[in-house]
Structures are given as C-alpha cells and as structure tokens.
PyMOL commands that place a pseudoatom at each C-alpha (Angstrom):
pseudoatom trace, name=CA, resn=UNK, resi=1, chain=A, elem=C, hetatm=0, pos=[-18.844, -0.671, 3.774]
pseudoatom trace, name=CA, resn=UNK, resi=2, chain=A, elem=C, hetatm=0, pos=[-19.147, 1.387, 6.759]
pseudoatom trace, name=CA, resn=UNK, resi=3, chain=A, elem=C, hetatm=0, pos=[-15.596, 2.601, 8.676]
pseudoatom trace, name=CA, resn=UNK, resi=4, chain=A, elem=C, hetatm=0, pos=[-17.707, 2.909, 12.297]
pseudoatom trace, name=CA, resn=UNK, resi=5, chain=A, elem=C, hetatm=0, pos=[-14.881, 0.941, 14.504]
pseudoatom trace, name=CA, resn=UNK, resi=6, chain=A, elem=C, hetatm=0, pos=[-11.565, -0.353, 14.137]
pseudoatom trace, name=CA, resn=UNK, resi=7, chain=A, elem=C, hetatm=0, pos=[-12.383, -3.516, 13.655]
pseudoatom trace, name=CA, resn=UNK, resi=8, chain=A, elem=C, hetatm=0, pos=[-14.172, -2.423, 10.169]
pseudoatom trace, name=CA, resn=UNK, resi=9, chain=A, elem=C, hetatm=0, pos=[-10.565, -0.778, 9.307]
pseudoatom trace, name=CA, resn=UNK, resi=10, chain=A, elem=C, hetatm=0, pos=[-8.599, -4.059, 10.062]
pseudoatom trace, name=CA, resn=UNK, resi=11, chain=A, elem=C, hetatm=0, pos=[-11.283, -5.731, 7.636]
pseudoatom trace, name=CA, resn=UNK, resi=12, chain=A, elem=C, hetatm=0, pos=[-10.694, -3.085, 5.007]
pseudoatom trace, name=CA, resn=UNK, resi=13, chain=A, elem=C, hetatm=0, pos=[-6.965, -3.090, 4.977]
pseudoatom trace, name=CA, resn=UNK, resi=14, chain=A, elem=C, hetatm=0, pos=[-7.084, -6.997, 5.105]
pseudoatom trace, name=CA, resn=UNK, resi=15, chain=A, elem=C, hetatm=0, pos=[-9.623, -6.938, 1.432]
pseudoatom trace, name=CA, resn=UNK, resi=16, chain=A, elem=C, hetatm=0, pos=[-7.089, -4.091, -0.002]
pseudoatom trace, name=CA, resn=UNK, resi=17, chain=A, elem=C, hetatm=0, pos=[-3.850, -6.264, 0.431]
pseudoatom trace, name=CA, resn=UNK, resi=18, chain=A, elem=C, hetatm=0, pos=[-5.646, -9.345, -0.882]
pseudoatom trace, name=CA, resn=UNK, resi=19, chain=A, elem=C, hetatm=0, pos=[-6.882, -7.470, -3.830]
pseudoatom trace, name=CA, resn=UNK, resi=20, chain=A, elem=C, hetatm=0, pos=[-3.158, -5.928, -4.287]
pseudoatom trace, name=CA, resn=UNK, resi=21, chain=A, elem=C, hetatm=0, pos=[-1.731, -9.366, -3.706]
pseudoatom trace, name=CA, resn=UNK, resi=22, chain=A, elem=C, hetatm=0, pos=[-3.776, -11.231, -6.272]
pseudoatom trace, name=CA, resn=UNK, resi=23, chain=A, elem=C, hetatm=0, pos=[-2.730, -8.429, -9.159]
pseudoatom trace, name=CA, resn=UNK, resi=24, chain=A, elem=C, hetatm=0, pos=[0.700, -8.271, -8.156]
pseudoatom trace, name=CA, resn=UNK, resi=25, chain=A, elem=C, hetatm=0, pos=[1.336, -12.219, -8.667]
pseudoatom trace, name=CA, resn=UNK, resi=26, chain=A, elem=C, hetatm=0, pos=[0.466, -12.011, -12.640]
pseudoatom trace, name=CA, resn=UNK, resi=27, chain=A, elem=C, hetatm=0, pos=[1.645, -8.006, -12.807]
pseudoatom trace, name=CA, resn=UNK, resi=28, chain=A, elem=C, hetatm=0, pos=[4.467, -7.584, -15.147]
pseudoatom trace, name=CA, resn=UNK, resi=29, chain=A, elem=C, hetatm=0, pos=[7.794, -6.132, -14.071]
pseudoatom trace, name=CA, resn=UNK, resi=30, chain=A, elem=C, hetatm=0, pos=[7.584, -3.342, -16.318]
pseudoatom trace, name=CA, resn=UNK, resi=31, chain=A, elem=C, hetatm=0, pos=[4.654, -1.072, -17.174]
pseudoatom trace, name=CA, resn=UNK, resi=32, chain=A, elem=C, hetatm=0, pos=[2.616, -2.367, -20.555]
pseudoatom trace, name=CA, resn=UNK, resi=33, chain=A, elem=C, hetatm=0, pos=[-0.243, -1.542, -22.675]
pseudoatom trace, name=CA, resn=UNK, resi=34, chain=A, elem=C, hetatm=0, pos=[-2.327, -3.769, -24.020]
pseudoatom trace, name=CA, resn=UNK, resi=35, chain=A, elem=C, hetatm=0, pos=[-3.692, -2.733, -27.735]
pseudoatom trace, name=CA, resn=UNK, resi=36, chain=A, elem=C, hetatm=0, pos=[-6.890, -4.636, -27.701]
pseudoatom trace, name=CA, resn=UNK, resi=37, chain=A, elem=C, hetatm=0, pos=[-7.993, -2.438, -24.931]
pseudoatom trace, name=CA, resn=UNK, resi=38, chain=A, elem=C, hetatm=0, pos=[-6.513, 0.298, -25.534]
pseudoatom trace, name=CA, resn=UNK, resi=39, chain=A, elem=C, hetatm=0, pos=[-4.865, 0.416, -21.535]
pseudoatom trace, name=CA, resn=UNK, resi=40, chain=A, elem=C, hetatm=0, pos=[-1.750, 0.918, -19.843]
pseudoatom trace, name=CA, resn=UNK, resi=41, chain=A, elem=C, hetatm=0, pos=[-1.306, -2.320, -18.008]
pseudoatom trace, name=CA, resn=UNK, resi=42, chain=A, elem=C, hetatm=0, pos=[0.166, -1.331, -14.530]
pseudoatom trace, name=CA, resn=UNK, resi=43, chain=A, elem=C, hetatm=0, pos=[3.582, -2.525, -13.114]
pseudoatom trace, name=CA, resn=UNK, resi=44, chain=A, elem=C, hetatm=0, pos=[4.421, -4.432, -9.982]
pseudoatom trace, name=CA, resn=UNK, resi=45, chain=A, elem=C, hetatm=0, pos=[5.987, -0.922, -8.785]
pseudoatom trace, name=CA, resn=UNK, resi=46, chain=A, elem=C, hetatm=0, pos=[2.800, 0.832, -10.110]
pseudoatom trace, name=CA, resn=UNK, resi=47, chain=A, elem=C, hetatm=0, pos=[0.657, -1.317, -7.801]
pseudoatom trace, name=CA, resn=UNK, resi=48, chain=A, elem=C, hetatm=0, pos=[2.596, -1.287, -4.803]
pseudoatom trace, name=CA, resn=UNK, resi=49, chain=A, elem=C, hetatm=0, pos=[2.583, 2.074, -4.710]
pseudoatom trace, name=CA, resn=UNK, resi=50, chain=A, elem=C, hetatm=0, pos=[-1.275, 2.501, -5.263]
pseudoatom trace, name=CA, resn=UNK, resi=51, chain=A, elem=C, hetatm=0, pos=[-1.834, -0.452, -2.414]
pseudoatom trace, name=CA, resn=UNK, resi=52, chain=A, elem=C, hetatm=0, pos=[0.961, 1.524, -0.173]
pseudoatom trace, name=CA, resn=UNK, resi=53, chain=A, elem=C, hetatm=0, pos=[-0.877, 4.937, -0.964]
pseudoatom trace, name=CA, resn=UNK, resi=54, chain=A, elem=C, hetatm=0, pos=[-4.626, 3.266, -0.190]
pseudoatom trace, name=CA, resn=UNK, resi=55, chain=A, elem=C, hetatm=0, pos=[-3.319, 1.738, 3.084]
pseudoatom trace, name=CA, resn=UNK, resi=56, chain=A, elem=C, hetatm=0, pos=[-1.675, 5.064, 4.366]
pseudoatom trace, name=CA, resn=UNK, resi=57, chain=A, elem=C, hetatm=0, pos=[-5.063, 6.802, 3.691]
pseudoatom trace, name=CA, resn=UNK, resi=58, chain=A, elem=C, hetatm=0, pos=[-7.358, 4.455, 5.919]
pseudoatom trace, name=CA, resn=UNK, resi=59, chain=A, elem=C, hetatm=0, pos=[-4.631, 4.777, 8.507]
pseudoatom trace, name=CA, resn=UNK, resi=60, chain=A, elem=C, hetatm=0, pos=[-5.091, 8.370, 8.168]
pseudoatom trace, name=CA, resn=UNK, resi=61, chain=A, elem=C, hetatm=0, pos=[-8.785, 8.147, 8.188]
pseudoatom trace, name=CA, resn=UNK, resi=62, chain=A, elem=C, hetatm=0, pos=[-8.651, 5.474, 11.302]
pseudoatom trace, name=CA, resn=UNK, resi=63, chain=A, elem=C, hetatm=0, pos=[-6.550, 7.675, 13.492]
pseudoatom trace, name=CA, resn=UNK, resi=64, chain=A, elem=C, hetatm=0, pos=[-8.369, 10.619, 12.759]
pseudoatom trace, name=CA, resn=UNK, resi=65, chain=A, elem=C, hetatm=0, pos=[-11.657, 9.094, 14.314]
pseudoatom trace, name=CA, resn=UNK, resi=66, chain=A, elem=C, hetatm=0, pos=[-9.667, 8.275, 17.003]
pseudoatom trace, name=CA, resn=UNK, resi=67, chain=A, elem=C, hetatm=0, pos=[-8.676, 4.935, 16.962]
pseudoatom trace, name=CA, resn=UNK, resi=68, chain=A, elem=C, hetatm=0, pos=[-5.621, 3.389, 17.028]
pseudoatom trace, name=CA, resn=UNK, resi=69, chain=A, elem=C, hetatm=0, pos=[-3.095, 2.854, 14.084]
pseudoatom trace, name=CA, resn=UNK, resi=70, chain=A, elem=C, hetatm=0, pos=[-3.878, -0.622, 11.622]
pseudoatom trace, name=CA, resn=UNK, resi=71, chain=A, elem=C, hetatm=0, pos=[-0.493, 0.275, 9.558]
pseudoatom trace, name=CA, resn=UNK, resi=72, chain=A, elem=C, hetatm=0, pos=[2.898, 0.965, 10.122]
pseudoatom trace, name=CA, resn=UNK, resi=73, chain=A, elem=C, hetatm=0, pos=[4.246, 2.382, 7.149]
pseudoatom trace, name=CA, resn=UNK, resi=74, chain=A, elem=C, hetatm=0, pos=[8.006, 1.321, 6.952]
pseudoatom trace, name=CA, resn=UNK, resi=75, chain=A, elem=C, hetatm=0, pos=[8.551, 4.210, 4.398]
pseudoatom trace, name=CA, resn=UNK, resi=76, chain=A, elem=C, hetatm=0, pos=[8.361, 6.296, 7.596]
pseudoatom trace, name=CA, resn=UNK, resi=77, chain=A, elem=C, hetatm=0, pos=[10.928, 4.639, 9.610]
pseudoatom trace, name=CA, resn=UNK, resi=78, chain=A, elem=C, hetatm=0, pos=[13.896, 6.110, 11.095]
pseudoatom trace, name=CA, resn=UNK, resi=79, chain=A, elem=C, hetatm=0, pos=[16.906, 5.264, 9.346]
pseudoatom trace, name=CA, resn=UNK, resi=80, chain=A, elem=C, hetatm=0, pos=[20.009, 4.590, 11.378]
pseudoatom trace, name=CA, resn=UNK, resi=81, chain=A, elem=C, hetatm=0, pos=[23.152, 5.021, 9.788]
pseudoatom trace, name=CA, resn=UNK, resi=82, chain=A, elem=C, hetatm=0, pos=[26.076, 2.990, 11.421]
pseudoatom trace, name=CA, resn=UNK, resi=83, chain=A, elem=C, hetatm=0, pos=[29.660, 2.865, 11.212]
pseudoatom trace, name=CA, resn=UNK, resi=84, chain=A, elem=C, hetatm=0, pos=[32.557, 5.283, 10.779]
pseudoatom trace, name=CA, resn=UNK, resi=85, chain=A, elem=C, hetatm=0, pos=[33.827, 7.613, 8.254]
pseudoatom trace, name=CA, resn=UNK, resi=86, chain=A, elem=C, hetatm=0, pos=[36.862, 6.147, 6.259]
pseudoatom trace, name=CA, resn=UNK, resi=87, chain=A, elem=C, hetatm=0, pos=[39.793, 8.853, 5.164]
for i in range(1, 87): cmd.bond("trace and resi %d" % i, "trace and resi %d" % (i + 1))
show_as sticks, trace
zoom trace
C-alpha cells in the first residue's frame, strides 16, 4: 500500500485497529505459550501496546509528509491535577 495522501493514512490506521481489535477479543489476559508451536502467545497488554506503538509511527510518518495528524495519542495528554493539599 502506498502512504501518497492522507486519506491512504486514515485507511491504514482504520486496517491496523481492526486487525488489533479482532486479536484482542480472543487474547488472553496474561501472556502464554503455546507448546505445540513452540510461541509465546501475546497478552491483551502486549497487543495494545504493539497497535498503540504502530499507530504513533504512521502519525509520525503522516505529519512528517506534511499532512495533518490521523491520531491523538492520549498517552500524551496533559494531566491536570485538581484539588488541595490536606495537612
């Protein structure tokens, strides 16, 4: 697949959170390995962070040609703390 507008972007980062969304339904909660294969069977955690990591990459990669964000990252977020200090 070529990356040549944004539109192309939108379309990848729409196939990549299918993709994540259909092995994250049957993922297991914890990390497992499966002994007729001989492979680590990846986590729920494990494959939001690979779909989080792939999806800040063709932000990256859309920006830099100059186009206009396709993902907010919420990892990047400002935090606001409110309230007051208790003594």
């Amino acid at each position: 697949m070529t990356l040549g507008s944004r539109e192309d972007f939108i379309a990848e980062r729409k196939k990549t959170l299918t993709e994540y969304w259909r092995a994250f339904k049957s993922a297991p909660v914890k990390r497992g390995y499966n002994r007729l294969s001989g492979q680590q069977v990846p986590s729920k955690r494990d494959l939001t962070a690979a779909c989080t990591s792939n999806l800040r990459e063709l932000n990256n990669i859309c920006e830099t040609m100059g186009f206009k964000p396709i993902w907010k990252d919420p990892d990047d977020e400002d935090v606001e703390l409110k309230g007051e200090a208790i003594d």
